[in-house]
C-alpha positions as CSV (number, residue, x, y, z in Angstrom):
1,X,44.2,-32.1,12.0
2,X,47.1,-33.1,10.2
3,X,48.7,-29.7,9.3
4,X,46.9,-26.0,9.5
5,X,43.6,-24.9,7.7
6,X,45.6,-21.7,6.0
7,X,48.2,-23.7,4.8
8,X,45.9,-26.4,2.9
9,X,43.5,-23.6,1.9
10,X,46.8,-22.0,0.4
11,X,48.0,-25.0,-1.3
12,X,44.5,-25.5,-2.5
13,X,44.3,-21.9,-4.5
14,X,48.2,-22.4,-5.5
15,X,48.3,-22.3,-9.5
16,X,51.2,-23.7,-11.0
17,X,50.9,-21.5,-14.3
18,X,50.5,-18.0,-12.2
19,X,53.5,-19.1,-9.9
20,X,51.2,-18.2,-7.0
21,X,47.4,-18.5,-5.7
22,X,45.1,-18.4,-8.7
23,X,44.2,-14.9,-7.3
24,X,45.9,-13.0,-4.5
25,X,42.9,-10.9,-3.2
26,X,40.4,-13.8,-3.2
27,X,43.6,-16.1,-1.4
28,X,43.7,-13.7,1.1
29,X,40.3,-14.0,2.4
30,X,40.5,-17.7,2.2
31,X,43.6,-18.3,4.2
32,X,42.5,-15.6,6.7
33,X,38.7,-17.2,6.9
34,X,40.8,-20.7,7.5
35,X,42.6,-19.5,10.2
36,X,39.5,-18.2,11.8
37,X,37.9,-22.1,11.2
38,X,41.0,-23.2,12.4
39,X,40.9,-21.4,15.8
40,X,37.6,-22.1,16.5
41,X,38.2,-25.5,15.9
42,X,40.6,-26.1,18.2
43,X,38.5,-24.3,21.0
44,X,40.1,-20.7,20.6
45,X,37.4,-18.8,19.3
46,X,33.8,-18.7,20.4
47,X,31.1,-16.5,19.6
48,X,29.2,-14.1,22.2
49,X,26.8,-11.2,21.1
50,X,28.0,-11.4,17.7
51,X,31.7,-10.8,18.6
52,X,34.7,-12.9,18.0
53,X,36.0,-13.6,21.6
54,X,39.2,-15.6,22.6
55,X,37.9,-18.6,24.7
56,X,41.4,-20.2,25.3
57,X,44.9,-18.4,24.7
58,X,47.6,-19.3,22.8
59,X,50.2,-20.1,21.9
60,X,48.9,-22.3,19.4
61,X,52.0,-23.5,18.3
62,X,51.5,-21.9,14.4
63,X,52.5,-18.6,14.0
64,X,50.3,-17.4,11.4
65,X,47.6,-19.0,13.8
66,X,49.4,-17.4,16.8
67,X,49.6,-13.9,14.9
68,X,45.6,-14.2,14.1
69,X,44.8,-15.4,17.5
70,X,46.6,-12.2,19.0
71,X,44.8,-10.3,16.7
72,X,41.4,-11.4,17.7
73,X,42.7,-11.2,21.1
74,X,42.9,-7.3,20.7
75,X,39.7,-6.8,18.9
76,X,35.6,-6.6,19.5
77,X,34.8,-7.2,16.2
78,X,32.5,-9.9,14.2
79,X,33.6,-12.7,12.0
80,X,33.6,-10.4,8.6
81,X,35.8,-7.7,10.2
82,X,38.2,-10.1,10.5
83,X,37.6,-12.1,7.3
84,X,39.1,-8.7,5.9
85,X,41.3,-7.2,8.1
86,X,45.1,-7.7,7.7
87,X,44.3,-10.5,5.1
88,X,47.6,-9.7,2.8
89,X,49.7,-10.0,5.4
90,X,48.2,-13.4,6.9
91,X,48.4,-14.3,3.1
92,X,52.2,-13.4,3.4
93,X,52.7,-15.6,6.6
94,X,50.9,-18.4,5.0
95,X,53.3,-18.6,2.4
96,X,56.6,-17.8,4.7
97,X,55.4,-20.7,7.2
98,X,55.0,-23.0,4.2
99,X,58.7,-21.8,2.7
100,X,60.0,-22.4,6.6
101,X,58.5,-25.7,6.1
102,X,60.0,-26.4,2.9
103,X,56.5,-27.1,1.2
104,X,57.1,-23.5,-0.8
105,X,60.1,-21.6,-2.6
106,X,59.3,-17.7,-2.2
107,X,60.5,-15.1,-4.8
108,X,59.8,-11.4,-4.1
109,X,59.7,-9.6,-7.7
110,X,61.9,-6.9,-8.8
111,X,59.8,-4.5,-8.1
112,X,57.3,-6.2,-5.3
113,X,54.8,-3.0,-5.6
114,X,54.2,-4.1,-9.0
115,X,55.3,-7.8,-9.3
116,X,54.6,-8.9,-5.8
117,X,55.9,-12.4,-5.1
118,X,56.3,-15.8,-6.7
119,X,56.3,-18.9,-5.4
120,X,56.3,-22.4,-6.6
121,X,55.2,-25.9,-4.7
122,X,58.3,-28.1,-4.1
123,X,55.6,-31.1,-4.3
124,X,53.0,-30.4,-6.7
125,X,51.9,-34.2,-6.4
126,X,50.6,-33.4,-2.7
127,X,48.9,-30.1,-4.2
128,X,47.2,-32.3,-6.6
129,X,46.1,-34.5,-3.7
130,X,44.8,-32.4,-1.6
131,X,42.7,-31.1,-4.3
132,X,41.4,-34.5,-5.3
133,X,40.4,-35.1,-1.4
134,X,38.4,-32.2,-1.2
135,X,36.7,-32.7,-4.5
136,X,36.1,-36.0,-3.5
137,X,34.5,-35.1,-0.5
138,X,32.2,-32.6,-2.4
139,X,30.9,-35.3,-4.8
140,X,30.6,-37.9,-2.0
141,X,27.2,-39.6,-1.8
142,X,27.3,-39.5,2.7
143,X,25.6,-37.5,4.3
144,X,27.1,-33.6,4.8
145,X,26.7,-34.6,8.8
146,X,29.2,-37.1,8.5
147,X,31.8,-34.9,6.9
148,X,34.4,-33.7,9.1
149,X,34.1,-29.8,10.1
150,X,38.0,-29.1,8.1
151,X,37.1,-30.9,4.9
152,X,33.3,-29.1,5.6
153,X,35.5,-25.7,5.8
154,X,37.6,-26.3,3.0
155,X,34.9,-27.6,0.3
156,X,32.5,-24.4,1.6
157,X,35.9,-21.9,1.3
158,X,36.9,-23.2,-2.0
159,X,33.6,-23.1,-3.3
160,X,33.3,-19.2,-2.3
161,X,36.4,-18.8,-3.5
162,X,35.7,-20.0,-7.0
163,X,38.7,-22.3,-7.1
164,X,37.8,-23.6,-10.6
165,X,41.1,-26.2,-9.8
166,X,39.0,-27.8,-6.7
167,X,35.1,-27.0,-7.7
168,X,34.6,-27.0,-10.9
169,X,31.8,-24.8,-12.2
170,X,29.8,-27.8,-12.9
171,X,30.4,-28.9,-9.6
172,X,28.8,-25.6,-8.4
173,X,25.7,-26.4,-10.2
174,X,25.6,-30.2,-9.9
175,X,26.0,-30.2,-5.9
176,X,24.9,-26.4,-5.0
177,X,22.7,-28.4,-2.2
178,X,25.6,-30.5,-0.6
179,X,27.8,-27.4,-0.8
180,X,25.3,-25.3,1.1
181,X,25.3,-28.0,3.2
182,X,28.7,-28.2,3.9
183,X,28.7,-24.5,4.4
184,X,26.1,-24.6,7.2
185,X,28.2,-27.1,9.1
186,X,30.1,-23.9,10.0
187,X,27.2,-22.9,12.0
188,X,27.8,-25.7,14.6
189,X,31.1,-23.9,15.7
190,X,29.3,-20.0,15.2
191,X,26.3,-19.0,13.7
192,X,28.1,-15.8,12.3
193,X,30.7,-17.6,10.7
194,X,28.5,-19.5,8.7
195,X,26.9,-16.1,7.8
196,X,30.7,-14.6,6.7
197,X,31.5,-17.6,4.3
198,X,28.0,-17.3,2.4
199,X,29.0,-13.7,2.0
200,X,32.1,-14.2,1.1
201,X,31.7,-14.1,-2.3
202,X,30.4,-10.8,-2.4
203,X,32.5,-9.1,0.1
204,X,35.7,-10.4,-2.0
205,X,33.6,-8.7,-5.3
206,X,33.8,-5.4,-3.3
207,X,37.3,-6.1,-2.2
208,X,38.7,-6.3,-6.2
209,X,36.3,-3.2,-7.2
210,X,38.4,-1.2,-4.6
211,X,36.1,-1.4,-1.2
212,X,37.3,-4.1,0.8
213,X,40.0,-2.9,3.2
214,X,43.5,-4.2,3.5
């Protein structure tokens, strides 16, 4: 993997026009689901009794993977727990890792309670890039087996997501099979995390409507 699963998934949501992700709340669960992929990935994470469990420590070597890992580390919980839990401030590290890198400029408003931050994309060609590699991937004519598991995660995540930018809503409709597909792919590394990102859509639903947690 050529750079972190949060960090593409963030570029991926990143709208040039809102001077951030295309939605904060939905960005949140994103990154923090693509950490999750991410961890489990690189051998981690497993899955026993329905519980997130740390099969190999860290560090990792990323710190927003490192700060997730430690999290998990300290916890008994299941796959959506974590989808939701501390989400805003993985979003957060996400983009201060990316400005650390260079990739992002970071501007906290005037009044962050209200304005929150802004940030732009120092290179808005590899933004569009990305997003034409994972739509390509979507529209592909191989077989969803033959798809690696990180362009799996992010076509399944930005499909959840509704990341008009990346999967169009034709695209939805067009490939809803191959995207199921890709989806399920999650299931080689857990069974319950392929459960979490086909309900992702309505947990972040419950999350803007003022029930899903911080």
């Amino acid at each position: 993997m050529t750079d972190a699963l949060p960090h593409r998934m963030y570029l991926l949501a990143y709208d040039e026009a809102a001077r951030g992700p295309y939605d904060r709340t939905r960005t949140g669960f994103l990154v923090r689901v693509a950490a999750l992929v991410d961890l489990t990935l690189r051998g981690h994470l497993t899955e026993r009794e329905g519980a997130v469990r740390v099969a190999e420590p860290g560090p990792v070597g990323d710190p927003v993977l490192d700060g997730v890992l430690d999290e998990v580390a300290a916890s008994t919980h299941g796959w959506k727990h974590l989808a939701r839990r501390n989400r805003t401030q993985t979003l957060q590290a996400v983009e201060d890792r990316l400005a650390a890198r260079g990739q992002l400029t970071v501007e906290d408003g005037r009044i962050p309670v209200l304005s929150g931050r802004h940030t732009t994309v120092r290179d808005p060609d590899a933004v569009r890039a990305l997003r034409a590699h994972v739509t390509a991937v979507l529209r592909a004519a191989n077989s969803p087996q033959e798809v690696a598991l990180e362009d799996a995660a992010l076509v399944a995540l930005a499909a959840a997501g509704r990341i008009g930018s990346v999967v169009s809503g034709e695209d939805r409709r067009r490939h809803r099979a191959r995207i199921d597909a890709l989806t399920g792919r999650l299931g080689e590394l857990a069974p319950g995390l392929e459960t979490a990102v086909h309900g992702m859509r309505t947990t972040m639903i419950a999350a803007q409507g003022g029930m899903g947690g911080s």
